[in-house]
N, C-alpha and C positions, 0 to 999 in steps of 0.2 A: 504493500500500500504506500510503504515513503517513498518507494524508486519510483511510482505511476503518479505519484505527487510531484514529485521533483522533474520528472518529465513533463507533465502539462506545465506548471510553471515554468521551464525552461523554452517550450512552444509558444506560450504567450507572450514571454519577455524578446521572441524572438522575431514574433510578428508586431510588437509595439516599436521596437527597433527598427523592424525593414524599414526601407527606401520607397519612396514612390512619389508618382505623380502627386501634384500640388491644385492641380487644377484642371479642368476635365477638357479645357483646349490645350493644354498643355499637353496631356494623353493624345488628345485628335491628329494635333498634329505630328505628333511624335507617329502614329498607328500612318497618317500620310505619307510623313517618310520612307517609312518601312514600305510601304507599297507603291510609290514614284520612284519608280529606278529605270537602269537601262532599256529594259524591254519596251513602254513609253516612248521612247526616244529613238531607239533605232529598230523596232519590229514593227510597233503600232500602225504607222504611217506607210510600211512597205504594206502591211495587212491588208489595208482602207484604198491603198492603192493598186494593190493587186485583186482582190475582188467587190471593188466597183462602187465604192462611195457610201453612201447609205445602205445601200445591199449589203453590207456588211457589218456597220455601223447597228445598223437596227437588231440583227442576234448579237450582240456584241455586247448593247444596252441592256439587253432581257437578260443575258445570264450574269450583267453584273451586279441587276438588281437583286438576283436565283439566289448567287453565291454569298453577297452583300448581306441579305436575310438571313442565310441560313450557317453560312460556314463563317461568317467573318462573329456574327455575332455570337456563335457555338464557341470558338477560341478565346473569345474576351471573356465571356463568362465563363467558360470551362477555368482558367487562370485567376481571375478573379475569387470565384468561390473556393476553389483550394487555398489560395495566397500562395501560390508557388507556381514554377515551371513545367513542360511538362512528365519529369519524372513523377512531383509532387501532385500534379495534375490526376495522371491516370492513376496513380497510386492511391489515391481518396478514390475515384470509380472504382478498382478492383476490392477493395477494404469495404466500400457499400455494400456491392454484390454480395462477395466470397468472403471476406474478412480476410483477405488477404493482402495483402498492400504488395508488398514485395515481387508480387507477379506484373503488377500494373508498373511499379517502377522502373524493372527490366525494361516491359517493352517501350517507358515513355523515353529511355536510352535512343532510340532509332531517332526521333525525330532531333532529339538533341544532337546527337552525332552528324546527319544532315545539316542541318544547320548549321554547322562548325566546317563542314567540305563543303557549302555550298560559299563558305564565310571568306574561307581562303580561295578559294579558283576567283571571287569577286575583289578580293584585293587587288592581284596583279593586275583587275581592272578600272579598278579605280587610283592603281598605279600609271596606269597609261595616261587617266584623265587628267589628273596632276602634273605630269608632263606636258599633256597638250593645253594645258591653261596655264605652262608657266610659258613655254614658246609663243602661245597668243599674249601675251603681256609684253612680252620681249619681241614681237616685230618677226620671230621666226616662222610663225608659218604665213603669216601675208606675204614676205617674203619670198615664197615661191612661188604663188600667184596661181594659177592655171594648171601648173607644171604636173601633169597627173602621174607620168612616173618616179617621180622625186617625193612627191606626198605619198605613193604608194610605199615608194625604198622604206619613206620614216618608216612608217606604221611597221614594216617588215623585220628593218632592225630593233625596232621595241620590243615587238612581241615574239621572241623567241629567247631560248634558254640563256638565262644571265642578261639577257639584253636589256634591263631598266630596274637593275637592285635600287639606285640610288635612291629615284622616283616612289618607288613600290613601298622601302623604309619610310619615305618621309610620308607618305597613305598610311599606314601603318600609323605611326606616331602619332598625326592628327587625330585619325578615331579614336583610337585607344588614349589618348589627353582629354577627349570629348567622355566618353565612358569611366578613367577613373575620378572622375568628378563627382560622378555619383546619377541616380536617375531623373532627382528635381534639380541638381546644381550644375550636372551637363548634358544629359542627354535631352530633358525639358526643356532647357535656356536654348542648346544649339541646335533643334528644331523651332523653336518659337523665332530664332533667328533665321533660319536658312528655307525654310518652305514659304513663308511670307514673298522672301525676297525672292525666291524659285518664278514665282506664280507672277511679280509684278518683272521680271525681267524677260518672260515669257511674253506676257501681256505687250508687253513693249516691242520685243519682235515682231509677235503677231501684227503690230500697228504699223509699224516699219514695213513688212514684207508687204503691207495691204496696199499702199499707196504707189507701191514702184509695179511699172507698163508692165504687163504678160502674168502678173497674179490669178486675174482674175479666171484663168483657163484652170489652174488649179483648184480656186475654190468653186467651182460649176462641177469638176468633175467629183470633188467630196460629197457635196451634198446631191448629187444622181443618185437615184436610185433606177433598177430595174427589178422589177417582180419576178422576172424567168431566173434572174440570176441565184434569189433565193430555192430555186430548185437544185443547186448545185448542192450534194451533201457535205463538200469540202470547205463549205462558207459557214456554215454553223459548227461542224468540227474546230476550225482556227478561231472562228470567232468564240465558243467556250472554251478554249486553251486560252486565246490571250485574257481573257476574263478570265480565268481561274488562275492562271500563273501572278494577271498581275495584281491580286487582291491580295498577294503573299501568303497563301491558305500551305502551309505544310505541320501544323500543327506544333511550331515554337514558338517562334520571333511574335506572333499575336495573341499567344498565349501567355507568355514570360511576361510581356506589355500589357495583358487583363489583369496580372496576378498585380500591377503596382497601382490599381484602380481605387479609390476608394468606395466602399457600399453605397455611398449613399447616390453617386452618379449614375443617370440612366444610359447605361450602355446603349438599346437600341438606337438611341439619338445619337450618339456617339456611330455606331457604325454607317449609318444615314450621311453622315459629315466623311467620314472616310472616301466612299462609296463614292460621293458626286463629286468630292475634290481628284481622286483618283481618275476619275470619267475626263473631269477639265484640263488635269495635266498632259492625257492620252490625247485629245483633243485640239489642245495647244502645240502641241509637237504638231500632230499632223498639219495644221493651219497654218505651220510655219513652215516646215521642211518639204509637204507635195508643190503649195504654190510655188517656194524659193528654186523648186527644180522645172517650175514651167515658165519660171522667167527666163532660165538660160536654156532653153530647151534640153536640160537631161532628163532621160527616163529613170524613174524611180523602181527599177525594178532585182536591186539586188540588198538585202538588209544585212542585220547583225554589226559587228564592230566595222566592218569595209564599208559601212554607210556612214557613220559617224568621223571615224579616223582616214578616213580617203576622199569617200564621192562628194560628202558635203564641203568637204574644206576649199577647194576651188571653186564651187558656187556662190559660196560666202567670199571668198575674194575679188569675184566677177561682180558683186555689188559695190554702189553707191560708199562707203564708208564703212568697207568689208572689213577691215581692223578692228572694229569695233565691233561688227557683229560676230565676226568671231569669237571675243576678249565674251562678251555676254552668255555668244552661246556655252562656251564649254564652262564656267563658272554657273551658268544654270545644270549643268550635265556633273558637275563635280558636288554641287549640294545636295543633289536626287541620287547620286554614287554614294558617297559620304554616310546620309542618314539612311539609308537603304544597307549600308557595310556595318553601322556600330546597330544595328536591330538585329542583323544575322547574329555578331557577333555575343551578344546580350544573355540569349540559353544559354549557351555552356560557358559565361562564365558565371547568371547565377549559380548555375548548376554546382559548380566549384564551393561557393557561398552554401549552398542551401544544403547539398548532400555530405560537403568535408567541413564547412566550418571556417571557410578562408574565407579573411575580411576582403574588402571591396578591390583595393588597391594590390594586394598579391596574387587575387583570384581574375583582375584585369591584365596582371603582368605576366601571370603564367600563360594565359590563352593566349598574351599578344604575341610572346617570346616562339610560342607555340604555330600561329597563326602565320606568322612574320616570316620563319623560315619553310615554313613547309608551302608556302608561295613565293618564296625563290628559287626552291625547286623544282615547281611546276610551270615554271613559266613558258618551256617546249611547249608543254600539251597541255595548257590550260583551256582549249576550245574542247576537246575528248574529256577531258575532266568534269566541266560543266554539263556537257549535254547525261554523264553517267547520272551524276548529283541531280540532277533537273529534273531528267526525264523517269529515274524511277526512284528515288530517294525521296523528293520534297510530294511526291503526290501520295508515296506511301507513307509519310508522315501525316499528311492531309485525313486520308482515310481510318488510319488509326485512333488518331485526335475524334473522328466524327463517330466512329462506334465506341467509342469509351463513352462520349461525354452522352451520346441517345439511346446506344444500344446496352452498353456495360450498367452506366449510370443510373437508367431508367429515367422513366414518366418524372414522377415524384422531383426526383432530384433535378434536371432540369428545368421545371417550372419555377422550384424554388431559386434556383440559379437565375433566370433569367428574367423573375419577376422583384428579385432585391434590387433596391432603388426607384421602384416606377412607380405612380401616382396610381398609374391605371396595369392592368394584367394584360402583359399580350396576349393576342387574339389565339383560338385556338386551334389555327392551321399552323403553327409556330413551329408543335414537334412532330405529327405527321410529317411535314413538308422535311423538316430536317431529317427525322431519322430514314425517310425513306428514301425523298427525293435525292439532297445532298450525297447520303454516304452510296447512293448508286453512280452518282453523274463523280463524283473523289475516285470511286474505281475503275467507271469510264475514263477518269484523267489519266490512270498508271494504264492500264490495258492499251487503249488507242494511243499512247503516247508514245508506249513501247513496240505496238504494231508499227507506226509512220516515224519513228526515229525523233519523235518530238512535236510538241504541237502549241508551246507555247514558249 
């Protein structure tokens, strides 16, 4: 009876301790960060441009409101109502069911472990971007002007083995300064800083790209729609990929972020603010980058990092005051890197914290130490790295996260989950919808992703 005394006491002095959000946009837009990142940036806009504008667009919006409802909101509160990550996460569903914890903590490992290889193959990429925003400051890649096998060579020498430790350290260091600060004193501050300005430096391009001759061929062909074209079954396949990839649904980085929530904020409103600022930044990219390539008549037709780090960079020099919109763009592309890198990185190192006992600042230094060199050794094959981590890791953690918290967890628990903080009870298509809809369309995401090589 003393040791189950001196255990709960030690459980609660250690949840009155945690860290966490200070304020519920604080949360939002931290949960923003996490979900504005690359793919936004250089997938979205080939997406929109490859199958046909609002053809596209339209199942794009449907499953990001599907997944927004059902998975985004399942993660916040699945982490919330534990107070923990997701070890501690499924480890409370399996101890409900079975009395078991220790089974649920095992497997809540998977997603943490994803999350940590998906954390490093995105360093070495937000190693690149660091580079290419310090060469935009410095005049070096206006500098080359046009020159498309010269801007191709950079990108070639970067991205290969040993080719950008310097860069990749100093990505490194930044997050990791950001994260041991703590989760209200950096990771809350330097999102309340960096997505604001994300959004109004965007804004700003979009206004820019809109006034200069041959724009407007680009935005005609975004907002087309064709009805035939929705018969293609390959337009709602990519179109629920990039909506499921880019809501960040793999069952940590959203979870670890519910768990620093306080009870008394209404998460669904919270996922609501996620959901439509997520839409606007996918949005914003494209309304920047399809017009900017129908100004200089390029086809938009090849994505991934050779959109970003090659085709755009002499488009952007072919403009009006190309320096600058270079210097914006990639400083917009380094803030949605950044806070998108210290959210990966976030799980395992509460995990550190929450499972061994290691305070903030040793349990940040061992991941970073960790994180830091095992993407300078991947820097050959970090594009085969990512796509393994992507394509079946973060979606098997998606699906794991969504039968724990509807299927393990049950009715009951759930409702009480997801009804702490609300004035009013959500509706009751809540958990039908989630436990059925979600965790079938989460294992559609691992299945057809690993049938087509990827889909988001």
């Amino acid at each position: 009876m003393n040791e189950e005394t001196t255990t709960m006491t030690g459980q609660i002095a250690a949840e009155e301790q945690r860290d966490g959000f200070q304020s519920k946009w604080g949360f939002i837009l931290a949960c923003i960060g996490s979900a504005v990142g690359m793919g936004n940036i250089w997938r979205f806009p080939v997406m929109v441009s490859k199958y046909g504008g609002m053809t596209f667009l339209i199942p794009f919006f449907f499953f990001v409101i599907l997944i927004a409802a059902t998975g985004v909101i399942e993660e916040m509160f699945f982490g919330r109502i534990a107070k923990a990550g997701p070890i501690g996460a499924f480890g409370t569903a399996t101890e409900l069911r079975w009395q078991d914890r220790k089974k649920g903590e095992w497997i809540g490992m998977i997603p943490v472990l994803g999350s940590l290889a998906l954390a490093i193959g995105y360093t070495c990429v937000v190693g690149w971007v660091v580079k290419y925003t310090y060469l935009a400051f410095t005049g070096g890649l206006s500098a080359m002007g046009q020159d498309l096998p010269q801007i191709a060579g950079l990108f070639e020498a970067t991205a290969t083995s040993f080719g950008n430790n310097f860069w990749l350290i100093v990505a490194c260091l930044g997050s990791f300064l950001i994260m041991g600060m703590g989760v209200a004193s950096g990771i809350e501050k330097a999102n309340k800083i960096m997505m604001p300005a994300l959004f109004a430096m965007f804004l700003f391009l979009l206004c820019y790209v809109f006034i200069l001759d041959g724009a407007e061929g680009g935005y005609r062909y975004i907002f087309t729609f064709n009805p035939e074209g929705l018969k293609n079954p390959f337009v709602w396949v990519y179109a629920f990929g990039q909506a499921f990839f880019t809501l960040s649904i793999a069952g940590s980085g959203t979870v670890i972020y519910g768990s620093y929530l306080s009870d008394k904020e209404d998460v669904v409103g919270a996922a609501k603010y996620v959901a439509f600022f997520n839409l606007l930044s996918a949005m914003l990219a494209a309304c920047v980058i399809i017009p900017a390539m129908a100004i200089t008549g390029e086809k938009l037709s090849s994505g991934g990092p050779g959109l970003m780090f090659i085709h755009l960079i002499p488009v952007f020099n072919g403009m009006p005051a190309g320096r600058l919109v270079v210097i914006i763009f990639f400083i917009c592309v380094l803030f949605a890197g950044v806070s998108s890198l210290v959210n990966l990185y976030e799980a395992p190192v509460a995990t550190l914290q929450e499972q061994f006992g290691f305070k903030r600042m040793p349990a940040v230094a061992t991941i970073g130490v960790l994180g830091c060199v095992s993407a300078l050794l991947i820097q050959g094959i970090v594009s085969e790295w990512m796509d393994v981590v992507s394509i079946y890791i973060c979606p098997l953690g998606a699906v794991l996260a969504g039968v724990m918290f509807y299927w393990v967890g049950g009715k009951e628990f759930v409702l009480k989950a997801v009804n702490t903080g609300r004035e009013k009870p959500i509706g009751a298509w809540f958990y039908p919808l989630g436990k059925y809809v979600f965790c079938i369309i989460a294992i559609a995401a691992l299945v057809i992703g690993a049938a087509l090589g990827g889909i988001g």
